[in-house]
mmCIF file as gemmi writes it, N, C-alpha and C atoms, coordinates in Angstrom:
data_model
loop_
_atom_site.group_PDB
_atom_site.id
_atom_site.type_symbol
_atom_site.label_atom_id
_atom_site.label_alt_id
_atom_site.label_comp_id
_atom_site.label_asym_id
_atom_site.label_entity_id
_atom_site.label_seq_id
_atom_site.pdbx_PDB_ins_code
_atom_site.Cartn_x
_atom_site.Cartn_y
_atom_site.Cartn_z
_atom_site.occupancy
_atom_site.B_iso_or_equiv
_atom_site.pdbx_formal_charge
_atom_site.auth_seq_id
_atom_site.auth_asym_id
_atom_site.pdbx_PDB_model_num
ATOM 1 N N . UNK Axp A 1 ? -9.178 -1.614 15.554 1 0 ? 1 A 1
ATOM 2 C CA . UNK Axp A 1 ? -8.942 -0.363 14.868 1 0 ? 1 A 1
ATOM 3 C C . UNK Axp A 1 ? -9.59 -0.431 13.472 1 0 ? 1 A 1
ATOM 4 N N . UNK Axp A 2 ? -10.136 0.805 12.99 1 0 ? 2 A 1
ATOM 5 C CA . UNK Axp A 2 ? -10.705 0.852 11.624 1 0 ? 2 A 1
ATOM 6 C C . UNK Axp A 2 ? -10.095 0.956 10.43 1 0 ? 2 A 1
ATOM 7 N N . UNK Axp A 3 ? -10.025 0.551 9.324 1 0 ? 3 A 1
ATOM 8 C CA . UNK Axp A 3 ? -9.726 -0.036 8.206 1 0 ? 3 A 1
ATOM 9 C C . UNK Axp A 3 ? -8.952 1.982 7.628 1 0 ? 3 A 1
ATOM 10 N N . UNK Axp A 4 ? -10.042 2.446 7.966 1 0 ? 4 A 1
ATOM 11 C CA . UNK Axp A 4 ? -9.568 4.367 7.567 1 0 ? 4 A 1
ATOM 12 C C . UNK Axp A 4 ? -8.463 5.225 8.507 1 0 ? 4 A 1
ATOM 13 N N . UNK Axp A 5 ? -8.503 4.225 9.929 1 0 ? 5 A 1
ATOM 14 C CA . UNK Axp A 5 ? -7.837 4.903 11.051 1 0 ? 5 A 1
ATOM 15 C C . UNK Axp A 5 ? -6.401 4.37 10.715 1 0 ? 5 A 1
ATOM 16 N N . UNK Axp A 6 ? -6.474 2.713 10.506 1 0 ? 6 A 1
ATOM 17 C CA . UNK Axp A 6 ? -4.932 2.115 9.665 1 0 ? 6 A 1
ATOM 18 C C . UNK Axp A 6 ? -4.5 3.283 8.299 1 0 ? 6 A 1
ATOM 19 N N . UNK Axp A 7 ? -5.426 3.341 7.297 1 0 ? 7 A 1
ATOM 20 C CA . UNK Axp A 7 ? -4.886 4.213 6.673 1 0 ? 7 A 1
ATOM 21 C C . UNK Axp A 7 ? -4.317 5.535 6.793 1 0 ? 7 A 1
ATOM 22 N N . UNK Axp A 8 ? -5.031 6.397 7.362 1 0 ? 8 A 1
ATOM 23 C CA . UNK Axp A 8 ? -4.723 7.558 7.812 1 0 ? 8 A 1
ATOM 24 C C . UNK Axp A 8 ? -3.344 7.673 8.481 1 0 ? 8 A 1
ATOM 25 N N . UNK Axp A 9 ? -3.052 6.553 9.361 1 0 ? 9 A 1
ATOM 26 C CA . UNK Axp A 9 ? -1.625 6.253 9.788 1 0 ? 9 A 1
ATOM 27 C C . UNK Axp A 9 ? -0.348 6.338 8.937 1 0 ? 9 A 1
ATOM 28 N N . UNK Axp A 10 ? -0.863 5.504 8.025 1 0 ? 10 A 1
ATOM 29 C CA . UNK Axp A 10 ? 0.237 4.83 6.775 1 0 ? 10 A 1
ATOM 30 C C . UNK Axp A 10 ? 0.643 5.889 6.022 1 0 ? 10 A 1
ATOM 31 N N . UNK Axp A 11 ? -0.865 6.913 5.649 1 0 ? 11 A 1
ATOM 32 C CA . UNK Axp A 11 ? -0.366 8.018 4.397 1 0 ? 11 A 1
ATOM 33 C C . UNK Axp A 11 ? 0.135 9.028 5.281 1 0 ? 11 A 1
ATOM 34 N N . UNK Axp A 12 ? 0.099 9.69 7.004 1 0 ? 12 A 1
ATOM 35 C CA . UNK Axp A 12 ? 0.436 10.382 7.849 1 0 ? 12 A 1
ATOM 36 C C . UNK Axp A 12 ? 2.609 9.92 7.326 1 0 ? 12 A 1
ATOM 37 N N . UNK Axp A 13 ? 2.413 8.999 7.912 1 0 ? 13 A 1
ATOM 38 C CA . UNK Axp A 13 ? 3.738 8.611 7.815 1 0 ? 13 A 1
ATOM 39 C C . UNK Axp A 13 ? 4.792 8.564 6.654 1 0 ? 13 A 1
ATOM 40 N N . UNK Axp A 14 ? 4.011 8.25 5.611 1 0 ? 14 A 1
ATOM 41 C CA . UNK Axp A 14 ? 4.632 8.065 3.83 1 0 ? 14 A 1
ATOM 42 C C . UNK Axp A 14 ? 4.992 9.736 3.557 1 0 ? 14 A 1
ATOM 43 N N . UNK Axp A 15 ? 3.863 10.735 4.144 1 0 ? 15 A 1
ATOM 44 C CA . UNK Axp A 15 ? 3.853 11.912 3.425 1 0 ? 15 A 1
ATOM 45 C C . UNK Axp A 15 ? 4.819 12.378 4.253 1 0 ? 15 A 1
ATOM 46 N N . UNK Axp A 16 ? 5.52 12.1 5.346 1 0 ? 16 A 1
ATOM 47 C CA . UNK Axp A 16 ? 6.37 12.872 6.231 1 0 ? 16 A 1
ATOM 48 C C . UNK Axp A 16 ? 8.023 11.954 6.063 1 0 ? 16 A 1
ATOM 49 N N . UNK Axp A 17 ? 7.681 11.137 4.952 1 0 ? 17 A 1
ATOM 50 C CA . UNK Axp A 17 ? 9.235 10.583 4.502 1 0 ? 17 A 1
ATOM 51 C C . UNK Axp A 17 ? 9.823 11.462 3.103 1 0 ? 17 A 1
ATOM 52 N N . UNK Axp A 18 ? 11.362 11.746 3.606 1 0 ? 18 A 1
ATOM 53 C CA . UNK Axp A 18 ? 12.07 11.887 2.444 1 0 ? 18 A 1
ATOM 54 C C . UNK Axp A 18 ? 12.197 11.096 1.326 1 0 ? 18 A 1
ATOM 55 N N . UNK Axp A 19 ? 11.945 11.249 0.015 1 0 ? 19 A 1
ATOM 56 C CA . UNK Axp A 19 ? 11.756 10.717 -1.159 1 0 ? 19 A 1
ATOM 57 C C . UNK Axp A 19 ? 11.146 9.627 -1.323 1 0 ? 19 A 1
ATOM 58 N N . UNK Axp A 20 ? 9.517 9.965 -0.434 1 0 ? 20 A 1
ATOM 59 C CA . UNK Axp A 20 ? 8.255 9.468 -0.831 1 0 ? 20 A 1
ATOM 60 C C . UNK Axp A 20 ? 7.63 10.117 -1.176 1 0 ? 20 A 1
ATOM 61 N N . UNK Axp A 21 ? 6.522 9.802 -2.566 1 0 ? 21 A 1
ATOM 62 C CA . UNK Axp A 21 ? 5.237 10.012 -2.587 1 0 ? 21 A 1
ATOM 63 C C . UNK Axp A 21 ? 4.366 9.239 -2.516 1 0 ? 21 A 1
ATOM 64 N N . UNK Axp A 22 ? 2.944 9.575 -1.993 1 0 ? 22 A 1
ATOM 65 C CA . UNK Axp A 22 ? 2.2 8.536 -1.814 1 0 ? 22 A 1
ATOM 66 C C . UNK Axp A 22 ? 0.483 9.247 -1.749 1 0 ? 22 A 1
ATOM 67 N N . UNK Axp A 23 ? 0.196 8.462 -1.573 1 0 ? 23 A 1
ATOM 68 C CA . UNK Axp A 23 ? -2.141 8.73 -2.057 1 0 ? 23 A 1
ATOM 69 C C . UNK Axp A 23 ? -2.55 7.336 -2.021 1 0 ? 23 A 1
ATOM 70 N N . UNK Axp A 24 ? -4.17 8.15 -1.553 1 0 ? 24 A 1
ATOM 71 C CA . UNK Axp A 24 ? -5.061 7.612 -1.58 1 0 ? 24 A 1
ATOM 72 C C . UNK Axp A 24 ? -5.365 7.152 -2.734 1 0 ? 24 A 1
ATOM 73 N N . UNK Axp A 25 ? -5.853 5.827 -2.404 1 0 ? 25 A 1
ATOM 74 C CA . UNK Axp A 25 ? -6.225 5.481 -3.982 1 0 ? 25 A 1
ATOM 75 C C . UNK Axp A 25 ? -8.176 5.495 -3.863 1 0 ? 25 A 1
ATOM 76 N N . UNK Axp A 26 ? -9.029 6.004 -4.536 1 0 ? 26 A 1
ATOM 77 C CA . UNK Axp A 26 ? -10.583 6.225 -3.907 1 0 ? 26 A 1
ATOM 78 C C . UNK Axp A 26 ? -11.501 5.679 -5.021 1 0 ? 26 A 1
ATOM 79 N N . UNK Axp A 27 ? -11.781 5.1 -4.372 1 0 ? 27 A 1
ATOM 80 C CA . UNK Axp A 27 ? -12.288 4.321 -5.911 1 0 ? 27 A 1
ATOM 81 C C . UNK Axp A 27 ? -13.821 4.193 -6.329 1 0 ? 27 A 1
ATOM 82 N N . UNK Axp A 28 ? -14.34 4.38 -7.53 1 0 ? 28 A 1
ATOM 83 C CA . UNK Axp A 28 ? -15 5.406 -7.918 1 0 ? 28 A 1
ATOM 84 C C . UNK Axp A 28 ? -15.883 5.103 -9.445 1 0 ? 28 A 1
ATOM 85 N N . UNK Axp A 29 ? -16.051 5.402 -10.189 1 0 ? 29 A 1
ATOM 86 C CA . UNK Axp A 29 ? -16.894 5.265 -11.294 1 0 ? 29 A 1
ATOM 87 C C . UNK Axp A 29 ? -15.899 5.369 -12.33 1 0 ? 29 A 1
ATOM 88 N N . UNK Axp A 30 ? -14.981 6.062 -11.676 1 0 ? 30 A 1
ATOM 89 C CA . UNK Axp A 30 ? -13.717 5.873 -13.128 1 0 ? 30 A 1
ATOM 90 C C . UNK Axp A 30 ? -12.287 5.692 -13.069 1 0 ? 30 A 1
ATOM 91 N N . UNK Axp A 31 ? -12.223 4.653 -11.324 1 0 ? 31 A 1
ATOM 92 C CA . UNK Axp A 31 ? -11.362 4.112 -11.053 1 0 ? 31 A 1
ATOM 93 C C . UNK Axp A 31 ? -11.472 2.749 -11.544 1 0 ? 31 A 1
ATOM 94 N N . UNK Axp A 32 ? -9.777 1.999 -11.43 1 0 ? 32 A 1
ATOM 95 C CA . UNK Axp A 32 ? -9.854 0.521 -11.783 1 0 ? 32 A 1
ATOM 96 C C . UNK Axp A 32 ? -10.116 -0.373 -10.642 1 0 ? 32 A 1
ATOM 97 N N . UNK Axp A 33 ? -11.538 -1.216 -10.772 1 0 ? 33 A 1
ATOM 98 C CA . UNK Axp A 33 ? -11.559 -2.224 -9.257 1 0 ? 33 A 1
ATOM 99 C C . UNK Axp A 33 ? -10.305 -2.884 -9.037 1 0 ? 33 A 1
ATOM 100 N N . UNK Axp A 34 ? -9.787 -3.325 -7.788 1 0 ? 34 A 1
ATOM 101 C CA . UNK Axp A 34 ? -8.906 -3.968 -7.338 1 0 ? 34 A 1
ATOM 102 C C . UNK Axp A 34 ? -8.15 -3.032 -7.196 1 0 ? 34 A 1
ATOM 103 N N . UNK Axp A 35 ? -7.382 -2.123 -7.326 1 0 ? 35 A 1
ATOM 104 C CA . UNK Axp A 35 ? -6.483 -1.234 -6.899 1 0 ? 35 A 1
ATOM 105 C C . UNK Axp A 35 ? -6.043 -1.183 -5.407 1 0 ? 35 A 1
ATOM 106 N N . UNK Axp A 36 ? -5.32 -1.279 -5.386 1 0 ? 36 A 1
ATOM 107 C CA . UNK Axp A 36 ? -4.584 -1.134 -3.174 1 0 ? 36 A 1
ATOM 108 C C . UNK Axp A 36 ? -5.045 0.233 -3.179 1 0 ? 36 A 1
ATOM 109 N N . UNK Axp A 37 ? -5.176 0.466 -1.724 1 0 ? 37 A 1
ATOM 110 C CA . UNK Axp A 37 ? -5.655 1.415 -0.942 1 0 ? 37 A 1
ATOM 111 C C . UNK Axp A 37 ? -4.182 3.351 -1.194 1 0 ? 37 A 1
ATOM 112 N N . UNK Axp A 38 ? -3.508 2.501 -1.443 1 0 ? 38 A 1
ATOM 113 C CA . UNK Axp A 38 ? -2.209 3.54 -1.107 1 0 ? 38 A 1
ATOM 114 C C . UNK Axp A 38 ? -1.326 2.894 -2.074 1 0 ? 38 A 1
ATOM 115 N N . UNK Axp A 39 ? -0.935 4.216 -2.907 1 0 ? 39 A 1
ATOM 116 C CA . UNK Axp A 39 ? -0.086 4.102 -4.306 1 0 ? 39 A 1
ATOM 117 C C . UNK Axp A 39 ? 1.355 4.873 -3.823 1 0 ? 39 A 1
ATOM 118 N N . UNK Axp A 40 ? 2.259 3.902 -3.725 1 0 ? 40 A 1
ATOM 119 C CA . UNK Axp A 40 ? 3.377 5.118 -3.374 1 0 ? 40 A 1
ATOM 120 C C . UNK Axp A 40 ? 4.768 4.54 -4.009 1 0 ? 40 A 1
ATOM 121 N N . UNK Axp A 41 ? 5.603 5.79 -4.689 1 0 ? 41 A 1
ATOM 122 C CA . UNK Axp A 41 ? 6.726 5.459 -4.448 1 0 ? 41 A 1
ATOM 123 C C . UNK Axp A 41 ? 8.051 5.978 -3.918 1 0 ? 41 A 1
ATOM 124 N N . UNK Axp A 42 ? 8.808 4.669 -3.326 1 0 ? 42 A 1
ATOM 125 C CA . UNK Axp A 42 ? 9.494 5.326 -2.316 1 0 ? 42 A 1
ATOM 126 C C . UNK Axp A 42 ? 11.125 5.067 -2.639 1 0 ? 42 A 1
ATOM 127 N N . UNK Axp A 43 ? 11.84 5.67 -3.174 1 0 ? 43 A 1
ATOM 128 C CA . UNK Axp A 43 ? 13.179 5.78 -3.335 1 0 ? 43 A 1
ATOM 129 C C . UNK Axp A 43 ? 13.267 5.524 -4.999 1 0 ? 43 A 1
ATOM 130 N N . UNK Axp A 44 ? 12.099 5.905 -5.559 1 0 ? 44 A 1
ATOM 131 C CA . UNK Axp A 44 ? 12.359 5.391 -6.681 1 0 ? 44 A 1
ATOM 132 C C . UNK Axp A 44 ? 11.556 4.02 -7.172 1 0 ? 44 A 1
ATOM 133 N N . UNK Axp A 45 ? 10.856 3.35 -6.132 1 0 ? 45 A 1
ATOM 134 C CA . UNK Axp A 45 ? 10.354 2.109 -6.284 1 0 ? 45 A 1
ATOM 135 C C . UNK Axp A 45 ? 9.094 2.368 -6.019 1 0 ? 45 A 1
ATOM 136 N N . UNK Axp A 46 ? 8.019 1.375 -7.079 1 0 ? 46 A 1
ATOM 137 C CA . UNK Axp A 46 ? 6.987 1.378 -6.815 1 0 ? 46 A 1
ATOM 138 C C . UNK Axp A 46 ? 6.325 0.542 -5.739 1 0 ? 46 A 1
ATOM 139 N N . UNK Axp A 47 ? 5.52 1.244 -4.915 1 0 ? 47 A 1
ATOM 140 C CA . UNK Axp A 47 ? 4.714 0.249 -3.972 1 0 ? 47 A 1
ATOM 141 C C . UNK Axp A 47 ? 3.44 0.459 -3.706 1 0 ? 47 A 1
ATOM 142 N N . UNK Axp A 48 ? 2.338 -0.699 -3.267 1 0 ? 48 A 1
ATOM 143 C CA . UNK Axp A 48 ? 1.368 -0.087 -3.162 1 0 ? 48 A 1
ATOM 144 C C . UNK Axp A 48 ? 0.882 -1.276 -2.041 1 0 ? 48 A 1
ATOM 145 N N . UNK Axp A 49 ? 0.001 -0.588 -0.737 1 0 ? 49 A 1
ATOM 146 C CA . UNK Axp A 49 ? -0.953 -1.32 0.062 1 0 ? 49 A 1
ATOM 147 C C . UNK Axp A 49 ? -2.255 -1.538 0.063 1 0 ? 49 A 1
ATOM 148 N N . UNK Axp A 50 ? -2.419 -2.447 0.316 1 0 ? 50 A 1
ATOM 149 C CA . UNK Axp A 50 ? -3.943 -2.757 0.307 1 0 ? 50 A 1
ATOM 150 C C . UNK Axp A 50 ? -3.841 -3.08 2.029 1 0 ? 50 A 1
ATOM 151 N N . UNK Axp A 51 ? -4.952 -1.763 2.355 1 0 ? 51 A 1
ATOM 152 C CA . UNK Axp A 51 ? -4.692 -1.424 3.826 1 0 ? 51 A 1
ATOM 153 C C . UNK Axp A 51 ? -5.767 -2.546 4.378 1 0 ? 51 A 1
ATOM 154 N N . UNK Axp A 52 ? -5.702 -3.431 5.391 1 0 ? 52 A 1
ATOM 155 C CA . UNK Axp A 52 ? -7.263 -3.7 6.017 1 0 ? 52 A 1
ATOM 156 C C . UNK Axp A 52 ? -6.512 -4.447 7.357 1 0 ? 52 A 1
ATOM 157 N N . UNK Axp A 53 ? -7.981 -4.596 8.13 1 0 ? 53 A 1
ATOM 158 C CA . UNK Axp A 53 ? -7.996 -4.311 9.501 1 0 ? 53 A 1
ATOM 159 C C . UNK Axp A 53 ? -7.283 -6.53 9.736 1 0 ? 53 A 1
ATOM 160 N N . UNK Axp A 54 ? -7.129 -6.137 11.192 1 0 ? 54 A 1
ATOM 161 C CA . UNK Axp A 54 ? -6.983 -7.74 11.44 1 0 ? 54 A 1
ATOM 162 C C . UNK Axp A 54 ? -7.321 -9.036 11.027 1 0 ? 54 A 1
ATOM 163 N N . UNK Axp A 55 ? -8.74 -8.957 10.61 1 0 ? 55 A 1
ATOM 164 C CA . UNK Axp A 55 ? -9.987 -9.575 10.534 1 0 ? 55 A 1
ATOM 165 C C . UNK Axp A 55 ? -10.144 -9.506 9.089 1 0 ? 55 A 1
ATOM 166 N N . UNK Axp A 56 ? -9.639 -8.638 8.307 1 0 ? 56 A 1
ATOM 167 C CA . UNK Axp A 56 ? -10.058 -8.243 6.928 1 0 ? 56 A 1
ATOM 168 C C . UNK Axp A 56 ? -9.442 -9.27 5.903 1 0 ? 56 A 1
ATOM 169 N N . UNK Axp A 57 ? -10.224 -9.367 4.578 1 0 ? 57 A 1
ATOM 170 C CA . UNK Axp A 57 ? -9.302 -10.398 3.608 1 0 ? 57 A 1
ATOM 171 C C . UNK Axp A 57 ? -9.625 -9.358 2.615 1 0 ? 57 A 1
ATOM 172 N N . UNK Axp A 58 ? -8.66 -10.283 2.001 1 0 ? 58 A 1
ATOM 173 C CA . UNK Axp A 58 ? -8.57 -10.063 -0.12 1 0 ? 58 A 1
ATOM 174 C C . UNK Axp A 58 ? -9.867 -10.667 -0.941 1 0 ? 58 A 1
ATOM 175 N N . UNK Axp A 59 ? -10.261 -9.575 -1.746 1 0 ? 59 A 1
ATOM 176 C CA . UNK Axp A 59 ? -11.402 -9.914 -2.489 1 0 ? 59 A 1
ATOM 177 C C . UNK Axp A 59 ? -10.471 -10.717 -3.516 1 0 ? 59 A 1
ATOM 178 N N . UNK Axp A 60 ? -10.885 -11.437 -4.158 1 0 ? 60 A 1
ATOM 179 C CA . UNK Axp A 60 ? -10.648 -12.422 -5.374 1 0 ? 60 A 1
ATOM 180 C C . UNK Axp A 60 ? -9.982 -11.186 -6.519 1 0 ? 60 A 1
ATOM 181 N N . UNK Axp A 61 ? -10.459 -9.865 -6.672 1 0 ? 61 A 1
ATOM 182 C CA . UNK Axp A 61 ? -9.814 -9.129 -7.746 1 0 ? 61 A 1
ATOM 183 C C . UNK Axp A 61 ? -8.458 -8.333 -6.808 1 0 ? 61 A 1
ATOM 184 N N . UNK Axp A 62 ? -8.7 -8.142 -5.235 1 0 ? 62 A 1
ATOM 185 C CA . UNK Axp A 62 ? -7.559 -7.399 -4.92 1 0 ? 62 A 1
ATOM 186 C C . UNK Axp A 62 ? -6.209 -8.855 -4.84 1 0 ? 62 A 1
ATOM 187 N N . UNK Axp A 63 ? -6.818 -9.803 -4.44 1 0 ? 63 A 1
ATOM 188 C CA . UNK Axp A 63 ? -5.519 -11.092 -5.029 1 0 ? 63 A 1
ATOM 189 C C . UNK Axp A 63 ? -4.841 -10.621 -6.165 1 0 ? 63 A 1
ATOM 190 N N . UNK Axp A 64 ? -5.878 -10.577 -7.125 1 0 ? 64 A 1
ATOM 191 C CA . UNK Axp A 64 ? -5.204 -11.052 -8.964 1 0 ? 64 A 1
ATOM 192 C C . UNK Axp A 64 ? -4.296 -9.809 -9.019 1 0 ? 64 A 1
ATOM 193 N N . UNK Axp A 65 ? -4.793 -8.606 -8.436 1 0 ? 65 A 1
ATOM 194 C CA . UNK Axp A 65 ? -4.205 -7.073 -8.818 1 0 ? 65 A 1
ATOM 195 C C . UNK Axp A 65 ? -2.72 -7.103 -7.775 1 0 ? 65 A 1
ATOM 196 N N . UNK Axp A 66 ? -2.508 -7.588 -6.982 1 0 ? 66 A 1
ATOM 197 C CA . UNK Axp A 66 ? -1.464 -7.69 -6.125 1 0 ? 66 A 1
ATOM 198 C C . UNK Axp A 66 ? -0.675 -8.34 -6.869 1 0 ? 66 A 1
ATOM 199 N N . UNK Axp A 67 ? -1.017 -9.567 -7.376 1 0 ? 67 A 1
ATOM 200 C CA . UNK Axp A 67 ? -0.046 -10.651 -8.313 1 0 ? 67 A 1
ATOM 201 C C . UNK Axp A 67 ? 0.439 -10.088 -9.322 1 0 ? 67 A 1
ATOM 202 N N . UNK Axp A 68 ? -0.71 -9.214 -9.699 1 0 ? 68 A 1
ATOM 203 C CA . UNK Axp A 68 ? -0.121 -8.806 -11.318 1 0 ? 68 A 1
ATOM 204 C C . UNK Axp A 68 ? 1.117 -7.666 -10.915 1 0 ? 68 A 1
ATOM 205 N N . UNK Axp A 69 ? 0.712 -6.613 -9.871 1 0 ? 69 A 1
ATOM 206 C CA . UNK Axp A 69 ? 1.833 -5.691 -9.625 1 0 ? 69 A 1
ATOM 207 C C . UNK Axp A 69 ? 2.989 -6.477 -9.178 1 0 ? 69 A 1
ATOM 208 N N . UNK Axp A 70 ? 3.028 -7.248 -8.734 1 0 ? 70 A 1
ATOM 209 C CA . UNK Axp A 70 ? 4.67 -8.071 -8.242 1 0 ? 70 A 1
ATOM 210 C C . UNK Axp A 70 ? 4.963 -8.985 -9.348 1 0 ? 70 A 1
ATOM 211 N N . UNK Axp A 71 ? 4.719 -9.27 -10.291 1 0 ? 71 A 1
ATOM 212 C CA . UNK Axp A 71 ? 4.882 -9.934 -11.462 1 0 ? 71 A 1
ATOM 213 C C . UNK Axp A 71 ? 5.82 -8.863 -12.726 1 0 ? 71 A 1
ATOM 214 N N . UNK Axp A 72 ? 5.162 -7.659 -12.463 1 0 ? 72 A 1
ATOM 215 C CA . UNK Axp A 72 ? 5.471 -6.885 -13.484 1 0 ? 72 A 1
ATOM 216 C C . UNK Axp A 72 ? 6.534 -6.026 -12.7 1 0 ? 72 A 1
ATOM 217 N N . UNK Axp A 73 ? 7.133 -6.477 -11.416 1 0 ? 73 A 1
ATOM 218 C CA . UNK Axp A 73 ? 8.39 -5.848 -10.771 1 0 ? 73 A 1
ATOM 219 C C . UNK Axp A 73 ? 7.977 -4.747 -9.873 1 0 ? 73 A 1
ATOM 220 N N . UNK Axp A 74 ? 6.944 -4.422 -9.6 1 0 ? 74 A 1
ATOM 221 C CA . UNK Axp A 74 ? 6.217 -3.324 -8.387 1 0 ? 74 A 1
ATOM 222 C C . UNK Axp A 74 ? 6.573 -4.515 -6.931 1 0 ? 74 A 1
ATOM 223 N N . UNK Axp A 75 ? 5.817 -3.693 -6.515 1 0 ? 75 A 1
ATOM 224 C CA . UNK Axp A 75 ? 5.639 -4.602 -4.83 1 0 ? 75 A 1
ATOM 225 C C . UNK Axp A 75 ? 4.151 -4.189 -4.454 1 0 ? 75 A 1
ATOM 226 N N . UNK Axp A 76 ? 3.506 -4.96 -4.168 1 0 ? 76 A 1
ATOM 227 C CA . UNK Axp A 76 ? 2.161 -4.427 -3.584 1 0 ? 76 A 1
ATOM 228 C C . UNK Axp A 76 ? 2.145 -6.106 -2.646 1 0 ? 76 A 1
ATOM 229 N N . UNK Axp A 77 ? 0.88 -5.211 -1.078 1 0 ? 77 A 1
ATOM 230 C CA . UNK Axp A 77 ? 1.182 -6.223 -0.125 1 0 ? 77 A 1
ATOM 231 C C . UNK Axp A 77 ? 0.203 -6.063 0.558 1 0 ? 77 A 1
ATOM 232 N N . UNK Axp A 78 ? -0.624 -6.798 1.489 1 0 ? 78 A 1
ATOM 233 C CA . UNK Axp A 78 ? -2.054 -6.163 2.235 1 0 ? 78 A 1
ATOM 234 C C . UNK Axp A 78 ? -0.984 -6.33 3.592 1 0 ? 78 A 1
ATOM 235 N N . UNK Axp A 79 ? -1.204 -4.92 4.135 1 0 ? 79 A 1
ATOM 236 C CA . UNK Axp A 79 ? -0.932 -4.491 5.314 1 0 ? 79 A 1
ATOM 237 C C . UNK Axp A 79 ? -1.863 -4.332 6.72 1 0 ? 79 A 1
ATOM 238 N N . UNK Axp A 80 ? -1.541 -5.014 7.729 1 0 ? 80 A 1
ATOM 239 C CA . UNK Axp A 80 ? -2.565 -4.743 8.697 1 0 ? 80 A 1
ATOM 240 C C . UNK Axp A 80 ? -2.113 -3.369 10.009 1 0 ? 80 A 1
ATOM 241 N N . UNK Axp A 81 ? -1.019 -2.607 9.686 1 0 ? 81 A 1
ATOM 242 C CA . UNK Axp A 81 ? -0.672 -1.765 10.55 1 0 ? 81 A 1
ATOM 243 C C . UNK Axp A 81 ? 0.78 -1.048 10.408 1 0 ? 81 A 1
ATOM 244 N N . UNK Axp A 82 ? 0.737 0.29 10.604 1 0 ? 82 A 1
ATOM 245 C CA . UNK Axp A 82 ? 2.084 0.987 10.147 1 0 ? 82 A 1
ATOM 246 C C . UNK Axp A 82 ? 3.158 0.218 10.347 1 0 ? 82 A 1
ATOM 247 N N . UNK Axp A 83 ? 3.504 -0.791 11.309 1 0 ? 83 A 1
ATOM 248 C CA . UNK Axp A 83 ? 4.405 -0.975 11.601 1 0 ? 83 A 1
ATOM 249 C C . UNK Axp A 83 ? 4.606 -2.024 10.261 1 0 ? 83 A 1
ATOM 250 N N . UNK Axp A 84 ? 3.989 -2.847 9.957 1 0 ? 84 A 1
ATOM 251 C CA . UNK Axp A 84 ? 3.979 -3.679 8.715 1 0 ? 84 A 1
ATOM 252 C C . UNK Axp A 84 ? 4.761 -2.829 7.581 1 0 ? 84 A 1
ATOM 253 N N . UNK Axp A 85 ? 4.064 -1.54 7.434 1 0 ? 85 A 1
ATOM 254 C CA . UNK Axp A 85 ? 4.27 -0.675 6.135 1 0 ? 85 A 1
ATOM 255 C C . UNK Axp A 85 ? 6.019 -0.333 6.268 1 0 ? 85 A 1
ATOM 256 N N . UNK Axp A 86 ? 5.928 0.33 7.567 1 0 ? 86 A 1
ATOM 257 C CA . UNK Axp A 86 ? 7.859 0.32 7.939 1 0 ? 86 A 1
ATOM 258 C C . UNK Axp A 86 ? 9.014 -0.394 7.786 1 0 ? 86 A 1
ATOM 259 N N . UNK Axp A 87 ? 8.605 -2.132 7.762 1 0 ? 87 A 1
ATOM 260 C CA . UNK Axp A 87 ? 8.383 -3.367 7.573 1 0 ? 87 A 1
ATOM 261 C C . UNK Axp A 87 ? 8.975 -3.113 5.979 1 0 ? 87 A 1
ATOM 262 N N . UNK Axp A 88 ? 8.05 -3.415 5.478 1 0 ? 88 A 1
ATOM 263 C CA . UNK Axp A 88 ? 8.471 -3.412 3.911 1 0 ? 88 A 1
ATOM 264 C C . UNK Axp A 88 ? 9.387 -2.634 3.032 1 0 ? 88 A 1
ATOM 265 N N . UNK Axp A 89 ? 8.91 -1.166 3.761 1 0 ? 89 A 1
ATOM 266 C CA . UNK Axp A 89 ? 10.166 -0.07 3.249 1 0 ? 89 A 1
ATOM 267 C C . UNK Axp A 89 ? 11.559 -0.393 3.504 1 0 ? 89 A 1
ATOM 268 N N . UNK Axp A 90 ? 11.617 -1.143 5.111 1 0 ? 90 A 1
ATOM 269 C CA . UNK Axp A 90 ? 12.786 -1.605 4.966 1 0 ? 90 A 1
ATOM 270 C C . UNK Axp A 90 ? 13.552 -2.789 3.629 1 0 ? 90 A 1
ATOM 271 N N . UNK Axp A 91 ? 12.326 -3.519 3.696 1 0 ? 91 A 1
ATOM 272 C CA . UNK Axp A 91 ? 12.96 -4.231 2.349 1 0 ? 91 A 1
ATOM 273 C C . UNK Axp A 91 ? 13.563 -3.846 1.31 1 0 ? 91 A 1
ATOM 274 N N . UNK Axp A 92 ? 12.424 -3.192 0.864 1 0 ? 92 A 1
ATOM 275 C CA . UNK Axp A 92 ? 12.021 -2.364 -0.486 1 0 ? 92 A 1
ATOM 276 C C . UNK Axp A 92 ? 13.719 -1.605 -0.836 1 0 ? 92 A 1
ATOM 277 N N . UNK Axp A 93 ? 13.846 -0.792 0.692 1 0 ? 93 A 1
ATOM 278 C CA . UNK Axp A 93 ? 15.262 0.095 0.413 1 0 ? 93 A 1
ATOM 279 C C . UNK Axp A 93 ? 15.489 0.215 1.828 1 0 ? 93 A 1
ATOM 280 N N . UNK Axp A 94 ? 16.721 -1.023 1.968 1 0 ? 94 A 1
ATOM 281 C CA . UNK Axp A 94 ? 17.154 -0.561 3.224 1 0 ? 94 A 1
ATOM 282 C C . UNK Axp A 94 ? 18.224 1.03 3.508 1 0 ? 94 A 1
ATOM 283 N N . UNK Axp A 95 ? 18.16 1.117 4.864 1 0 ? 95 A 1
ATOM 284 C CA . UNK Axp A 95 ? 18.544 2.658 5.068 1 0 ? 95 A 1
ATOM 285 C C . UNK Axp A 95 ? 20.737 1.997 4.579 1 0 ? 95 A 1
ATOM 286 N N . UNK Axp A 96 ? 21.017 3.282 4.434 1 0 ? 96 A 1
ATOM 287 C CA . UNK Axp A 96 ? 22.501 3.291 3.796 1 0 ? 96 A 1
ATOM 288 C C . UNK Axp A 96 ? 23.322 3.194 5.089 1 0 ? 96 A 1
């Protein structure tokens, strides 16, 4: 499966949850490199994925940018498939 088809999944799903928001993150000439793919927060908590396929790794700046967001109390995580992303939300905020 493709790296856009995983995404498309993830933000399908985020945008159809109660007290989520969430986006594309597109990155650009006057975006910051390393940024995760998908900026969201969900119950109040920040999270963000760095979407990629089975096969896919972490560039050396999407490492440092993951560390730094879970350092400073966010959560960011490279995800290989919605079910992963469902996965975490449960962490993040389990259901009541």
């Amino acid at each position: 499966m493709k790296e856009k088809t995983i995404t498309n999944q993830i933000l399908k799903y985020l945008k159809s949850e109660p007290e989520c928001f969430a986006f594309k993150e597109h990155g650009g000439m006057y975006s910051t490199a390393g940024i995760p793919d998908i900026i969201c927060c969900y119950r109040g908590k920040f999270v963000a994925f760095e979407v990629k396929t089975l096969t896919g790794k972490l560039s050396k700046l999407q490492e440092i940018t993951i560390k730094r967001i879970n350092e400073a109390g966010g959560m960011a995580i490279k995800v290989i498939s919605l079910q992963e992303v469902k996965n975490v939300l449960e962490v993040v905020m389990p259901e009541k």
